[in-house]
N, C-alpha and C positions, 0 to 999 in steps of 0.2 A: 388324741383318742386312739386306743390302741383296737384293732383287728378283732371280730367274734372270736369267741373262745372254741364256735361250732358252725357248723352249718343245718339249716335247717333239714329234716329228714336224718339228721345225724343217729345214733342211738346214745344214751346217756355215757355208756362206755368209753366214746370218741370224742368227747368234750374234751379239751383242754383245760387245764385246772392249775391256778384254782378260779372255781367258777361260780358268779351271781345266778341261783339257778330259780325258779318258782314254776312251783306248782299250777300249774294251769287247771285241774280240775277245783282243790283247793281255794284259788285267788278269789274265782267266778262265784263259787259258796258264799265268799266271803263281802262280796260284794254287793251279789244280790238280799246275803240275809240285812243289810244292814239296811241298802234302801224297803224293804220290805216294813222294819223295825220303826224306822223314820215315818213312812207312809202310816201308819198305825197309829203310829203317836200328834200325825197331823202337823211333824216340824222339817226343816229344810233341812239338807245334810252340804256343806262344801269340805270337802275332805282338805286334810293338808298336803299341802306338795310336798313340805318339807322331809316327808317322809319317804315317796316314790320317785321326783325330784325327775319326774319322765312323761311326755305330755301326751303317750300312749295309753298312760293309765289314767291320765286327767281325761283324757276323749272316753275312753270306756264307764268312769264313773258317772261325766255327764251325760253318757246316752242313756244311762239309766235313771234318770231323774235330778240328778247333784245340782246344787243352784251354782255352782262354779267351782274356784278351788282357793285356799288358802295357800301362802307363803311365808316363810320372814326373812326373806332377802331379796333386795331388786335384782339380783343375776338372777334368783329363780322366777321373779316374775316375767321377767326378758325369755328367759327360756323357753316359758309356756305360752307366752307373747304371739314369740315369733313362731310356732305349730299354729296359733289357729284359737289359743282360748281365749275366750274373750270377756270372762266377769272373776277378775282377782282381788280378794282384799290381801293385803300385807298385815298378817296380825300382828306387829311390830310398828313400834314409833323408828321414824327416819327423821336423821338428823343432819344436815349439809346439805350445801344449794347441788351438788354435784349429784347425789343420788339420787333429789329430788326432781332434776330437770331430765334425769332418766326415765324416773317413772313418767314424768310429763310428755315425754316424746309416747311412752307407749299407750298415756288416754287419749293420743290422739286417734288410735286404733281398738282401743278395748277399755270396758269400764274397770277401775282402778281407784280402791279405797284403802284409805290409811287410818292407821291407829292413834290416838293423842293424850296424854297425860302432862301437858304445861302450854301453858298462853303461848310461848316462843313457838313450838314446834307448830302453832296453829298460823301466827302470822307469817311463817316463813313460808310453809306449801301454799299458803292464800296468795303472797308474794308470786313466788313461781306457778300457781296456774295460769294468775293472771297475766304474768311476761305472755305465758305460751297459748295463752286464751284456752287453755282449757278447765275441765272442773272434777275435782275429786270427791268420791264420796270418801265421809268422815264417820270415824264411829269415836268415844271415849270410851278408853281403857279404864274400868274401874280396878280396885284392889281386892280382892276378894278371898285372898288367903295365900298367894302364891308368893307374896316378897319377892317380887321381882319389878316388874312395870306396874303403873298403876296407878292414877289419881283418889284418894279418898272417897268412896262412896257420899250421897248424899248430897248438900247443898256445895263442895268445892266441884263435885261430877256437873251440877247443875247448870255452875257458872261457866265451866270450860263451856259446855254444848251451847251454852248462850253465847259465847265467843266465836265457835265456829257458824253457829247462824249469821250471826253479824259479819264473818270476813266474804268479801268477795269470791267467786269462781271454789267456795266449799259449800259440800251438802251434807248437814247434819243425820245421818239415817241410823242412830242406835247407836247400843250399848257393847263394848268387847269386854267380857267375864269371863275367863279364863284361868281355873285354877288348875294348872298344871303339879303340882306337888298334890295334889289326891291321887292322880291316876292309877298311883304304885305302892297305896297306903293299904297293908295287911289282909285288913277282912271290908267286907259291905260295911259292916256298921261304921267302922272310921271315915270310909269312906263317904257314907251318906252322911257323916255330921259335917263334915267338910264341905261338902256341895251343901247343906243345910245354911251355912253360915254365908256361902257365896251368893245361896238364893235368896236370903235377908241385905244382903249389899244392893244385889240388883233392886229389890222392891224398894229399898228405899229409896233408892235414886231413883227409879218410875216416879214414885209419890211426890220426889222433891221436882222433877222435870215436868209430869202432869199441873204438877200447883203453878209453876212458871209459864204455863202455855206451849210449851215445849215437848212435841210428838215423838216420840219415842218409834218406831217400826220395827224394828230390829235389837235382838239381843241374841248376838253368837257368844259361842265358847266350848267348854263339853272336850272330854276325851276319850278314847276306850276303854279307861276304867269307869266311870263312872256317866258316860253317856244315857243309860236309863234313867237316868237321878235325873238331870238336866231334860230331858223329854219329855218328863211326868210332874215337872217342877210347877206350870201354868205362867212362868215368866221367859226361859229361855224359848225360844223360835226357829233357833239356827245350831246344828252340831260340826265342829271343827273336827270332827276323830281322823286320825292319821295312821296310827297303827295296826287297825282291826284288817286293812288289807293283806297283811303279812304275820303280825304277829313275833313274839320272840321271847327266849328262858325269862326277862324283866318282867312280861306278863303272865307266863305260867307260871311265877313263885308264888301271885295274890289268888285269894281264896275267893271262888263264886260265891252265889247267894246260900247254897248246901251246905259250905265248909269246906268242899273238898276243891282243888285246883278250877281256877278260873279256864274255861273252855269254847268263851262265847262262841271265839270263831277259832277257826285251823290253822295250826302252821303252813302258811305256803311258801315263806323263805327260808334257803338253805342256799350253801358254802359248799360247793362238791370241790373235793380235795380227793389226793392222791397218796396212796401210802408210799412215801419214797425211798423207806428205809425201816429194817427190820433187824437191829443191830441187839437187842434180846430177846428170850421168849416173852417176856412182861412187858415188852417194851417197841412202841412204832412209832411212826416220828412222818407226819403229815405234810404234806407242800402248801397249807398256807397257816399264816399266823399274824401278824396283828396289820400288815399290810392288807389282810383280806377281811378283816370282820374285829370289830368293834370289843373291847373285855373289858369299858371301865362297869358294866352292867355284871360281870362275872364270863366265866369261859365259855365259851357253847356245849350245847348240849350234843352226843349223836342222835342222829335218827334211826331207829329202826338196827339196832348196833348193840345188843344186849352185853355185857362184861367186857366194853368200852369205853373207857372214859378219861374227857380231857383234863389234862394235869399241868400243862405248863405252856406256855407262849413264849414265844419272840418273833422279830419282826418276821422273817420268812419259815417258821417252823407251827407242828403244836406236837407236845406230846402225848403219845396215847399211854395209858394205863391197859395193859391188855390182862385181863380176867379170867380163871378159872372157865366160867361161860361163855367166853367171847366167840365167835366163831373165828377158823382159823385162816389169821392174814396172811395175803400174801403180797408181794411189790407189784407195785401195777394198780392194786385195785382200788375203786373211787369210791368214796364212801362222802355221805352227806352231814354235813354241822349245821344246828338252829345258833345262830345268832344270839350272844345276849339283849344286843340294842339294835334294832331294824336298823334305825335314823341314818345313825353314822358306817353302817356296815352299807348301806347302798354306795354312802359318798365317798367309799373305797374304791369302787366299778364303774367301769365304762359300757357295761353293757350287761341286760336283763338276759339268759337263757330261758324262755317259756316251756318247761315240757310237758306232754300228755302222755301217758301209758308208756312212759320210757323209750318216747323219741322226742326230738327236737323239734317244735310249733311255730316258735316266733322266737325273733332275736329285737329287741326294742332298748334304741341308744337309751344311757341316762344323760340327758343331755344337760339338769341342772347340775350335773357331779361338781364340785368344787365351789360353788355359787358362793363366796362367803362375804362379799360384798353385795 
């Protein structure tokens, strides 16, 4: 882990760069409207880690209400682990006794549920809780429209949860619905028919686990596009969103419920970079580039940087298009990038800049950085 990029009491000026920076007025906005949103709708919020991947912001969401935090990797669960949190589900199926007997060391200290979509992956954690005598909660993954993980809704969902009832040291507690491929789908209406079709997977599978004797508690999933859909559904209970903390250009291209640019919540992540070179008038050339922030979502956007715009990446560069209107650059000066993709632009950095009114608040490890196991 490399050294802060600042000190605290720094001014934004003195950062070193390039740098993870967030808005602290921003974050806390965005924080609070969401539990506010959840509280309203009567449903539980565990955010994802996968996305802030830092257990400074896992402690701040659940002092606000959060029923815990989501993962999908055992280094990120280890990570949040060992700070202090202590209700993670893994919205991912684990596969090998070797991952498994990791998470097992960590329910020895914190409650710890996995995701399942095949009879195997159920007898094998049944296997390993019971070596380590402990007991994991289990949810089934149904398929709900994402083609990715995912057991067929209905009576094959039925028989899995009847499988984990029956294994030893597992606890059957609900449903993982997760349709990740809406989140970023154009307008509302796509978007609701799509959470429409996931909310007919879930009820079916209620129907068929109700007719079985088989109690249901729990149904997570939901993401920041489509998290109202899922809250107002009467089936989902639990929202997975990961993004709305931060935000990024992937979700200011989809259109709110008006038509015009989706706004639920604020940008509070940015990329402060440095202009290092001003080798034409049309032309500046940035100190970070794909080592610092994420482009298979598209280039970042500037902030607050009118007849500015990025044109070109490589690993330690980005090019600026300098504009007619741009204000005039000069070497030295820091200027702020949004992110195409939060996710992967965190798992670039070792460390969060917090700042408030353009000085330096908090400096907070990402201590999940690299988790990919």
């Amino acid at each position: 882990m490399q050294s802060p990029p600042a000190e605290i009491g720094a001014s934004v000026e003195e950062i070193d760069t390039p740098a993870l920076i967030i808005d602290l007025d921003a974050f806390e906005r965005n924080l609070a409207k969401m539990m506010t949103i959840a509280r309203e709708a009567n449903v539980a919020v565990r955010p994802h880690a996968k996305t802030h991947k830092c257990p400074e912001i896992a402690r701040r969401q659940i002092a606000l209400g959060a029923a815990g935090q989501c993962v999908q990797k055992v280094g990120e669960a280890e990570a949040l682990c060992e700070a202090g949190i202590a209700d993670i589900l893994v919205s991912n199926e684990i596969v090998g006794d070797a991952k498994l007997r990791r998470l097992a060391r960590l329910a020895e200290r914190a409650t710890i549920g996995l995701c399942f979509d095949a009879p195997e992956q159920v007898d094998a954690a049944s296997r390993v809780a019971r070596e380590h005598g402990i007991e994991f909660g289990a949810l089934v993954e149904i398929e709900v429209g994402m083609e990715r993980c995912g057991i067929p809704a209905g009576a094959p969902a039925r028989d899995l949860a009847r499988r984990i009832t029956d294994a030893p040291n597992l606890r059957f507690e609900g449903l993982q619905a997760y349709h990740g491929r809406a989140q970023h789908l154009p307008t509302v209406e796509e978007r609701r028919q799509a959470i429409d079709g996931a909310v007919e997977a879930v009820r079916t599978t209620l129907q068929a686990l109700s007719a079985a004797g088989l109690p249901c508690a729990r149904v997570t999933g939901a993401g920041t596009g489509t998290f109202r859909l899922e809250a107002a559904s009467g089936v989902y209970n639990e929202l997975q969103v990961g993004s709305y903390i931060f935000m990024d250009t992937d979700y200011a291209r989809i259109a709110g419920e008006d038509g015009a640019p989706y706004r639920e919540f604020e940008h509070s992540l940015f990329v402060l970079s440095t202009v290092m070179s001003l080798p034409t008038a049309d032309r500046g050339i940035m100190d970070a580039g794909l080592k610092s922030f994420s482009a298979e979502k598209g280039l970042p956007w500037m902030r607050d940087a009118a007849g500015l715009e990025v044109v070109g990446v490589s690993d330690e560069h980005a090019k600026l298009r300098v504009g007619p209107a741009a204000p005039e650059l000069r070497l030295g000066a820091k200027l702020m990038m949004i992110p195409g993709h939060c996710d992967p632009t965190v798992n670039l950095h070792d460390w969060y800049v917090g700042v408030r009114r353009g000085y330096v608040e908090a400096l907070w490890p990402i201590t999940a950085r690299g988790a990919s196991r």
